[in-house]
C-alpha positions in Angstrom: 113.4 148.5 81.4 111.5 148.8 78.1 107.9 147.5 80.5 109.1 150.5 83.2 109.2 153.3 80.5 106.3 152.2 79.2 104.3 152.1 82.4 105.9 155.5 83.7 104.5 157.1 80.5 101.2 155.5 80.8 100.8 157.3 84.2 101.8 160.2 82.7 99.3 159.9 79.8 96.5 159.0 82.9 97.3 161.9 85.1 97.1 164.4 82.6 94.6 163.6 80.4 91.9 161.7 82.5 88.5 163.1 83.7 88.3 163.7 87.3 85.7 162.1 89.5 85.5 163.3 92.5 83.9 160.9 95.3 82.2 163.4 97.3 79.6 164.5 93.9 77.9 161.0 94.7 78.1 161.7 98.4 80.3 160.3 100.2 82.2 162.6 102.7 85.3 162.8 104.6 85.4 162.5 107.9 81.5 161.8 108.7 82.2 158.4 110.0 79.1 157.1 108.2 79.2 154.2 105.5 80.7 155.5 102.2 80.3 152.2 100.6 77.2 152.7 98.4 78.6 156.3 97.3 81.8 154.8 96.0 80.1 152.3 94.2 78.0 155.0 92.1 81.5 157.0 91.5 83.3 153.7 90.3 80.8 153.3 88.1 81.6 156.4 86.6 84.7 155.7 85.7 83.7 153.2 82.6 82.1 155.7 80.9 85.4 157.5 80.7 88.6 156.6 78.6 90.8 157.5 81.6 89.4 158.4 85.1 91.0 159.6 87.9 88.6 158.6 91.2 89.7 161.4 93.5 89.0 160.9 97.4 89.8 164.8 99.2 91.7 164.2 102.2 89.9 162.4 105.1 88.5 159.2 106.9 86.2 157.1 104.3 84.6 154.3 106.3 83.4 151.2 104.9 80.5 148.6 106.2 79.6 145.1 105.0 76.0 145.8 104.8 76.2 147.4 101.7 79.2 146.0 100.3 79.6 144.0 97.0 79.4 140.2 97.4 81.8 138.2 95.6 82.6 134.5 95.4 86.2 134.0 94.4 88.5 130.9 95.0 92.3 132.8 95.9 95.3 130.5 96.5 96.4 129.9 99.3 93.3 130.8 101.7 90.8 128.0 102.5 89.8 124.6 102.4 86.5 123.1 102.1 86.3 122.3 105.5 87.5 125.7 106.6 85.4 128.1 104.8 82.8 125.6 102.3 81.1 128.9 100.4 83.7 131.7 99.1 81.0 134.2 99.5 83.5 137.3 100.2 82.2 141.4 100.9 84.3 144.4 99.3 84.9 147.5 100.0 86.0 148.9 96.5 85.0 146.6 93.7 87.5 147.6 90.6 85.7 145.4 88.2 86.5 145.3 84.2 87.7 149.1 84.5 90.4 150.4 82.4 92.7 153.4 82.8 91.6 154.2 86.2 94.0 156.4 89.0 92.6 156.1 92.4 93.9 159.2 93.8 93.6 159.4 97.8 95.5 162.4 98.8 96.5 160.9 101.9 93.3 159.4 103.2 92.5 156.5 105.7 90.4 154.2 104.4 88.2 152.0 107.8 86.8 148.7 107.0 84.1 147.0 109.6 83.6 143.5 110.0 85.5 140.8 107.6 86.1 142.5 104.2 88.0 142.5 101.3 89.4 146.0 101.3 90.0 146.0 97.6 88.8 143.5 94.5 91.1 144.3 91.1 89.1 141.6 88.8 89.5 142.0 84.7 90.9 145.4 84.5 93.8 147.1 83.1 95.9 150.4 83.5 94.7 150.4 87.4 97.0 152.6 89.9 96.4 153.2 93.9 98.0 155.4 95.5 98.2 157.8 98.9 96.0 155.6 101.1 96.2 154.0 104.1 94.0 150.7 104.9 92.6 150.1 108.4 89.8 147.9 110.4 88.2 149.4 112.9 88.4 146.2 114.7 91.4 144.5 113.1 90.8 140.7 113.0 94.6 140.3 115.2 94.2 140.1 118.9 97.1 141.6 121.1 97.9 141.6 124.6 100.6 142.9 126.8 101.6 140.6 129.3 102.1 142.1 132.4 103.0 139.3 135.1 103.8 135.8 134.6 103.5 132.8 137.5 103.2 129.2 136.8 99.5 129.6 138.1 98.6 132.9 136.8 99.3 135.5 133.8 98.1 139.1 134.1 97.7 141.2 131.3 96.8 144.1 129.5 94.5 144.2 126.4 95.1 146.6 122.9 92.4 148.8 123.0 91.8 147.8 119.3 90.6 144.2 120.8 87.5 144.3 122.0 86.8 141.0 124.2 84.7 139.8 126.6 84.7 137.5 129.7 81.7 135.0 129.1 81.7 132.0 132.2 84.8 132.8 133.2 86.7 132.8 129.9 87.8 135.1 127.5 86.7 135.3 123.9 88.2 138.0 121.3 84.9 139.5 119.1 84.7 141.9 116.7 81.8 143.2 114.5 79.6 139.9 113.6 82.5 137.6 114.1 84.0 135.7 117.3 87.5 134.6 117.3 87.4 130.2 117.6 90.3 128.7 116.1 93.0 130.4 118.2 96.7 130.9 116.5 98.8 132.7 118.7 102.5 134.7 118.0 104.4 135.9 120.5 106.0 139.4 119.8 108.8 140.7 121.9 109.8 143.9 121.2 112.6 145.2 122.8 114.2 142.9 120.1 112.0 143.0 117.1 112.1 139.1 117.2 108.4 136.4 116.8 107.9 133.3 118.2 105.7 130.9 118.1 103.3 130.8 121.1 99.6 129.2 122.3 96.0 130.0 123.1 95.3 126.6 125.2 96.6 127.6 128.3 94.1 130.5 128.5 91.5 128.6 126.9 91.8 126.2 130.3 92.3 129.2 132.4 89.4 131.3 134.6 89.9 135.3 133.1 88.3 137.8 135.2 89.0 141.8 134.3 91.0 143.7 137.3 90.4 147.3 135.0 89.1 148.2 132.3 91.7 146.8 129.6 93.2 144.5 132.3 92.8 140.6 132.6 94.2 137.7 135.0 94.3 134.4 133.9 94.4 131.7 136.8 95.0 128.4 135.4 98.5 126.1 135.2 100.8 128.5 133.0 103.7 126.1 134.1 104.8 125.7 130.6 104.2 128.9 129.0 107.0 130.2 127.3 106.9 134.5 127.8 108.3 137.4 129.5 106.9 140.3 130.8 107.0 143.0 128.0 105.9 140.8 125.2 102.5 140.9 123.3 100.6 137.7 122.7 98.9 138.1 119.1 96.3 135.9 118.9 93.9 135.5 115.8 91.6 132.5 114.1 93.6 130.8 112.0 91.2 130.2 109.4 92.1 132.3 105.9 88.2 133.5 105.4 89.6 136.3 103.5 92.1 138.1 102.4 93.0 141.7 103.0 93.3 142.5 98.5 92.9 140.9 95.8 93.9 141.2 92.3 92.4 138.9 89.5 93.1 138.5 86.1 94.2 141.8 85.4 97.1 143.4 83.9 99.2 146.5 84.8 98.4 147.1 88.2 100.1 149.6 90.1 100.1 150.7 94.5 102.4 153.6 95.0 102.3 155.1 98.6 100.1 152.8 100.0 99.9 151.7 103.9 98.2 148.7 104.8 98.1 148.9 108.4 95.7 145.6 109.3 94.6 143.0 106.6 92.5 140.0 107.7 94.0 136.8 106.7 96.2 136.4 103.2 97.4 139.9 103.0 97.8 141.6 99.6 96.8 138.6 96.8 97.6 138.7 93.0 96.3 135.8 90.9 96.9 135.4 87.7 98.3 139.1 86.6 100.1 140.7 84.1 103.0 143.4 85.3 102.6 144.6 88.9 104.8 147.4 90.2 104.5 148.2 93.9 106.3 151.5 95.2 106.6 152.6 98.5 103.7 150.0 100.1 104.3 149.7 103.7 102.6 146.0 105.6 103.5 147.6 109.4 101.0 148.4 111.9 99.9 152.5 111.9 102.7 154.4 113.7 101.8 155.5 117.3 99.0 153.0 117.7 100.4 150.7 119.6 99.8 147.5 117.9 102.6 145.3 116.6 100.9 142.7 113.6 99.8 144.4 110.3 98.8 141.2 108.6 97.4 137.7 109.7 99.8 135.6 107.4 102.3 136.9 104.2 102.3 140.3 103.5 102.1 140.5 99.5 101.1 136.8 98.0 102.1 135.8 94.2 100.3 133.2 92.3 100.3 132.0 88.9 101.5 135.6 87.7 103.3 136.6 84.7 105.3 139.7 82.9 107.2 141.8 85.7 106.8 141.9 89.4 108.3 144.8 90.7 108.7 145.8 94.6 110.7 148.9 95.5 110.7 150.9 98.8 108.5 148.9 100.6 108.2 147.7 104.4 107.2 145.0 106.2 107.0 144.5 109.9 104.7 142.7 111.7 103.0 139.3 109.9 102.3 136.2 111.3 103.4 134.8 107.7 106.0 135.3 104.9 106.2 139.1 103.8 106.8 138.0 100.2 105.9 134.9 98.4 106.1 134.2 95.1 104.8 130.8 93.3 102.9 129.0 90.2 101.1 126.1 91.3 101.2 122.3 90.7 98.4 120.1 89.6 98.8 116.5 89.9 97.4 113.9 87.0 94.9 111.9 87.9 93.4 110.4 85.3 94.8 110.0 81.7 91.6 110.3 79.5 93.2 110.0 75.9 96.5 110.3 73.9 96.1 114.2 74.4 93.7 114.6 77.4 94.6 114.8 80.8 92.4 115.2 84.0 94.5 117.3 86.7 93.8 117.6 90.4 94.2 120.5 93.1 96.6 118.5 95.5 97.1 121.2 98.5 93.7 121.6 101.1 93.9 125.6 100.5 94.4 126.1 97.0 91.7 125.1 94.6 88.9 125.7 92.0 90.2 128.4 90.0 91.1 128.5 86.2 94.8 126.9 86.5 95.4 127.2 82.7 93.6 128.5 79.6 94.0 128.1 75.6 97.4 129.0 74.5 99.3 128.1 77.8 102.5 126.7 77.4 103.0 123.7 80.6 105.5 121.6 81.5 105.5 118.2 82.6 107.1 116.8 85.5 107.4 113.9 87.3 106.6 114.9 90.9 109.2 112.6 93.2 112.2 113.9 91.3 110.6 117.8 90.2 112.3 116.1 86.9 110.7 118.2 83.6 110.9 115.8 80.7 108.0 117.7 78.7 106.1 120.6 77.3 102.8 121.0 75.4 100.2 123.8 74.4 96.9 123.7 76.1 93.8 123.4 73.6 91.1 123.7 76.4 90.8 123.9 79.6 87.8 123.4 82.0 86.9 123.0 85.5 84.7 119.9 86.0 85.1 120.2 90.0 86.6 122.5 92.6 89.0 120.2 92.6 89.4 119.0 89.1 90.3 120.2 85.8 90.2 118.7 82.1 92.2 120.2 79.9 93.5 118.9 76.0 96.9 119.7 74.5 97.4 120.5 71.0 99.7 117.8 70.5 99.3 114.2 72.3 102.1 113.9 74.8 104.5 111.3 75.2 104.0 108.2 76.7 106.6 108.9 79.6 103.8 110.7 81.4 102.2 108.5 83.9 99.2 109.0 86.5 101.0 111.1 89.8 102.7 113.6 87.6 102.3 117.0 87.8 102.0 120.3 85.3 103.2 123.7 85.8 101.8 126.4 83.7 104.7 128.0 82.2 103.3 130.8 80.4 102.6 132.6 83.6 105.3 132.7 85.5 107.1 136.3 86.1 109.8 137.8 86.2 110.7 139.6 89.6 112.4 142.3 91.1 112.8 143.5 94.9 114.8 146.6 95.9 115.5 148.9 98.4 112.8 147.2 101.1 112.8 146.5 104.2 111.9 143.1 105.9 111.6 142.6 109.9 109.1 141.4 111.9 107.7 138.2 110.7 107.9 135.1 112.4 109.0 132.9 109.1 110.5 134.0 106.1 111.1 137.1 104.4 111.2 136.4 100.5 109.7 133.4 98.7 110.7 133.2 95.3 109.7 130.1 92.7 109.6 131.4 89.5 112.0 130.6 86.2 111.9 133.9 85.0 115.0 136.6 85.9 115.0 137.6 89.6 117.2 140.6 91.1 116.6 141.0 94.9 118.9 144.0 95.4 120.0 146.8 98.2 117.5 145.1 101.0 117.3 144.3 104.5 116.1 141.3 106.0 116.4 142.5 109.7 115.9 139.0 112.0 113.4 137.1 110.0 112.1 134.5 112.4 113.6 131.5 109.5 115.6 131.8 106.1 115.5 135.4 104.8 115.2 134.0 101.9 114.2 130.4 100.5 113.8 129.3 96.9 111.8 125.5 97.2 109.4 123.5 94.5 107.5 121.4 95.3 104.9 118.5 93.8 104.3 116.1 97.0 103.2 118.7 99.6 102.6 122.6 98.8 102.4 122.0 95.6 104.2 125.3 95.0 105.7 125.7 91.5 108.6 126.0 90.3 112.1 125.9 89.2 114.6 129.2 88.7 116.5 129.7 86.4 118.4 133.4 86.6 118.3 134.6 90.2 121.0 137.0 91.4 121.2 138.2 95.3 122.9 141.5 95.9 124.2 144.2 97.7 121.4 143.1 100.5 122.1 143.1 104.6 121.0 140.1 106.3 121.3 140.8 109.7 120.9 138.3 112.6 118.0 135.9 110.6 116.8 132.6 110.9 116.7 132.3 114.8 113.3 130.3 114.7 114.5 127.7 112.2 117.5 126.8 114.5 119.5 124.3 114.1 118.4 125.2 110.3 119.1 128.6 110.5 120.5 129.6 107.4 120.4 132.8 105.7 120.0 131.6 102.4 118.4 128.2 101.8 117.3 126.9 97.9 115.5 123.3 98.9 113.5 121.4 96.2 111.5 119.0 97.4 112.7 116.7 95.0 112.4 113.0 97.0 114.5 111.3 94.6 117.5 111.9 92.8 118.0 111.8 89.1 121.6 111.6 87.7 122.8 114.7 86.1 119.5 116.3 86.7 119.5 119.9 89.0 116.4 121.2 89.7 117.4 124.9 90.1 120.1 126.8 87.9 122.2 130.2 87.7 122.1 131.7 91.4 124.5 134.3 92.3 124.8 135.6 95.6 127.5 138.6 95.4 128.4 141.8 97.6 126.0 141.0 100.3 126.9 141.5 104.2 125.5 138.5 106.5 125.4 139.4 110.2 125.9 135.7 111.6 125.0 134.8 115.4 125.0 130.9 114.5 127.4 128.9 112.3 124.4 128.2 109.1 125.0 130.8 106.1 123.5 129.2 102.9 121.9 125.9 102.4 121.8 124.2 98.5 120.2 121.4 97.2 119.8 120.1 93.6 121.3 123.1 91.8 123.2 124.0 88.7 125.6 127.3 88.6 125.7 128.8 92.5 128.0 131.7 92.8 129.1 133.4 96.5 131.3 135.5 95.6 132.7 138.7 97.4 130.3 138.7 100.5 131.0 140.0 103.8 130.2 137.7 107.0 130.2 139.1 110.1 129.6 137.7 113.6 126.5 139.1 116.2 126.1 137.6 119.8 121.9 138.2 119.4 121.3 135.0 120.5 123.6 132.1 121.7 124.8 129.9 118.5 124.6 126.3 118.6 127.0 123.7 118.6 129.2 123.9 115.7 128.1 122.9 112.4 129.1 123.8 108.9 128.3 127.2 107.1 127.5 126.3 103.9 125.7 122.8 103.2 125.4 121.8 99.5 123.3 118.6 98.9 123.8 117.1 95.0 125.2 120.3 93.6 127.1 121.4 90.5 128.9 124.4 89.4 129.3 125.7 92.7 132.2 128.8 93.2 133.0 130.4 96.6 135.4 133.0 95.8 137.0 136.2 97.3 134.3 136.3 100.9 135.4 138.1 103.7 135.2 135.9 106.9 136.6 136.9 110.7 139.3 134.9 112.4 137.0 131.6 112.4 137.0 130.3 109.0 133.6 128.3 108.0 133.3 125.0 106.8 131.5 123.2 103.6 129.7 120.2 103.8 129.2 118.2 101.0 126.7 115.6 100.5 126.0 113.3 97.0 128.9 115.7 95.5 132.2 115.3 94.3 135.6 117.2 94.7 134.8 118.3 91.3 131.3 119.8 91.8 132.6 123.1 93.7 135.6 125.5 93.6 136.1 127.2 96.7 138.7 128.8 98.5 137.7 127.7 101.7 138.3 124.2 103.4 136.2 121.3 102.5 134.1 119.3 105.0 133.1 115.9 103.6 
């Protein structure tokens, strides 16, 4: 609470004592339609003369093109692999680059981005706050459709307006402004029930397209297998992560209030390596009344390697082809031990690489990566990329001779602490919260609102994502999860904490202290909350109700605990058909419940 009072006053202390500059006094102007780019640039560079700014944009459309735009070259988690995208040569819009005490104040604006940007670029800077935009492409980088009629030889449908496309030999390819769609992903959206699925591109890829209107298409081809309805929107985009629609770097008290981010190409809203971030009222959902029903290519606000306090409150999602929220540190496997106290480490997953995992001072735990088992910690002394894909770093002290080549390291000292209230998740075809972090977590008064998988999933991992790490002090209340998981099914659990731990060690949990209290589940299959490998999990005092949204599956148990400890079921409010507990590498004595046993 202390960090909260001290970042309201700060924006106090900004607002009322910082110098205005006003965009328009280096020329760019509302509503002309013409490229404010260069014009920003100048007034952003005002602001570090300044000890406070306030960048002030009057009320208006400010479009921005690539042709001026800063170039960048950043490696962001999560994004790319060599293969995919070999140079990270990225454009952006507004460039917030080693600033301090800066308020960018947009009254309510729109802000248009052409081509493949970066919208924004947060990079070395402190004391930055957004706030009353909205973010648009004028050609987002998502595709949509409306399909109209469906035959096993034939689909007819109706394009967005937003997607310009055009019929080249017979077939149709998706374009925009100096790019062409060619690695096809494609989401099925239906919305008279809010719900995603997942869908395909190759049957149109094989058919003949000719236009029968102006926004109107048939597809002749064999459509014998294609899954749809008439009514539902095929969302079709490249599925290579180019770029990313934000991205903060290195910086430290970072602050979006009223912010809506109506398209973002690729990774969504990106913070690497930050210090305190508070989002208020940030809305990932396409703009009201256009029409179009994806806001983001994959998640809608992505966490890596962050520290201090994460805080989300009031915010929406609806419509991503990805996770809304994810947060994450980031394994690096051993691949070489050098000397008694020097350790080469290795990038393990294709799309996250070659950025500065860990610096002097960091605090890191060693694990060994089959069993997530931490047996270690140490200090980094240096740290240096040799590679993109390999770093060399010393410890202050040598470590211990348990360590072997195939272990991992976290990097402890950033990792945050997190807090998501009052929000609002729907509309995404996987999960709805990823959390990995073993700082305290409160995810309170929410609603996950049919979340294509687990509304929310707490994993760790050092064999496959290579997405770190263990919690410690989560609590889960007071939220609604209503009808989730539908895509996951027969998995389809509310709730699920899974560590990818491959093998077991005696006495050892991976995760610790979960409490899942007061929360009201809306049910339309028999999965509730899935466990693995943890210490202390409460559910206590929840309400479970059941939905006929979709047809449940045969039955199965409701809860699912896989080498657990200290697990309590207490005091739940079920209907007339009582759930069942499975039990697996568990004894009698591992779990107090009040419910029947299943073994």
């Amino acid at each position: 609470m202390r960090k909260y009072f001290i970042l309201a006053l700060l924006s106090c202390y900004l607002q009322l004592n910082a110098q205005t500059i006003d965009v328009s006094q280096y020329g760019a102007q509302a509503n002309s339609f013409a490229d404010a780019t260069t014009s920003v640039k100048k007034a952003i560079e005002a602001t570090k003369s300044q000890p406070a700014s306030v960048l002030n944009f009057p009320k208006g459309r400010y479009d921005f093109w690539p042709d001026s735009a800063t170039e960048t070259s950043y490696y962001i988690s999560n994004t790319s692999s060599e293969e995919e995208f070999p140079i990270k040569k990225q454009k952006v819009g507004l460039y917030l680059k080693d600033l301090k005490n800066v308020i960018l104040e947009g009254n309510g604006s729109v802000f248009v981005f052409h081509g493949k940007m970066i919208t924004w670029v947060i990079d070395g800077s402190e004391n930055i706050r957004l706030q009353n935009i909205s973010i648009n492409y004028e050609r987002p980088g998502m595709s949509e459709m409306t399909l109209q009629e469906i035959t096993p030889t034939s689909v007819t449908a109706n394009i967005h307006p937003d997607s310009k496309f055009a019929i080249i030999n017979g077939r149709l390819e998706w374009y925009g402004e100096k790019w062409i769609a060619k690695n096809h992903h494609a989401v099925s959206v239906r919305p008279s029930q809010g719900t995603l699925s997942y869908s395909g591109w190759e049957p149109f890829l094989k058919s003949k397209a000719e236009k029968t209107g102006p926004l109107k298409v048939k597809f002749t081809g064999d459509f014998s297998k294609f899954n749809a309805q008439p009514g539902d929107v095929l969302t079709v985009r490249d599925r290579y992560r180019d770029y990313v629609g934000a991205f903060n770097n290195r910086s430290k008290n970072i602050s979006l209030h009223r912010i809506n981010m109506y398209s973002m190409h690729g990774l969504g809203i990106v913070s690497q390596f930050c210090d305190n971030l508070s989002y208020d009222s940030v809305s990932v959902a396409p703009e009201p009344g256009s029409g179009r029903v994806i806001a983001s290519s994959a998640d809608g606000m992505h966490f890596s390697g962050c520290k201090g306090q994460i805080t989300i409150n009031n915010c929406r999602f609806n419509g991503l082809h990805d996770d809304p929220v994810n947060v994450h540190g980031t394994h690096l496997k051993v691949s070489e031990i050098v000397s008694p106290n020097t350790l080469k480490l290795k990038f393990m997953h294709h799309q996250s690489y070659g950025f500065n995992a860990f610096i002097k001072g960091d605090t890191v735990a060693y694990l060994h990566s089959a069993a997530l088992q931490i047996f270690e910690q140490g200090i980094i002394k240096t740290a240096k990329l040799i590679s993109e894909r390999e770093i060399l770093v010393e410890m202050e002290k040598p470590f211990s001779a348990e360590l072997k080549v195939g272990d991992a390291l976290e990097n402890v000292t950033w990792t945050p602490a997190v807090k998501i209230t009052n929000s609002r998740f729907e509309g995404t075809i996987s999960r709805g919260t990823l959390i990995t972090t073993r700082r305290k977590v409160l995810i309170e008064n929410n609603v996950y609102y049919r979340t294509g998988m687990h509304a929310i999933l707490i994993e760790n991992d050092a064999m496959g994502w290579y997405e770190s790490g263990p919690v410690t002090d989560v609590t889960i209340r007071n939220n609604q999860f209503i009808e989730c998981g539908f895509n996951s099914a027969p998995d389809s659990y509310a709730i699920k904490i899974n560590p990818e731990n491959r093998e077991l060690v005696k006495n050892y949990y991976v995760h610790r202290n979960i409490r899942i209290e007061n929360n009201t589940f809306k049910l339309f299959d028999y999965p509730l909350l899935s466990a693995k490998s943890t210490n202390g999990l409460s559910f206590i005092n929840n309400k479970i109700e059941k939905s006929n949204f979709m047809p449940a599956g045969k039955k199965r148990a409701a809860f699912n605990f896989f080498a657990c400890t200290a697990v309590k079921i207490k005091g739940n409010q079920f209907g007339a058909e009582k759930p069942e507990i499975a039990l697996k590498e568990m004894f009698e004595q591992d779990i107090k419940s009040d419910i029947k046993l299943n073994y």
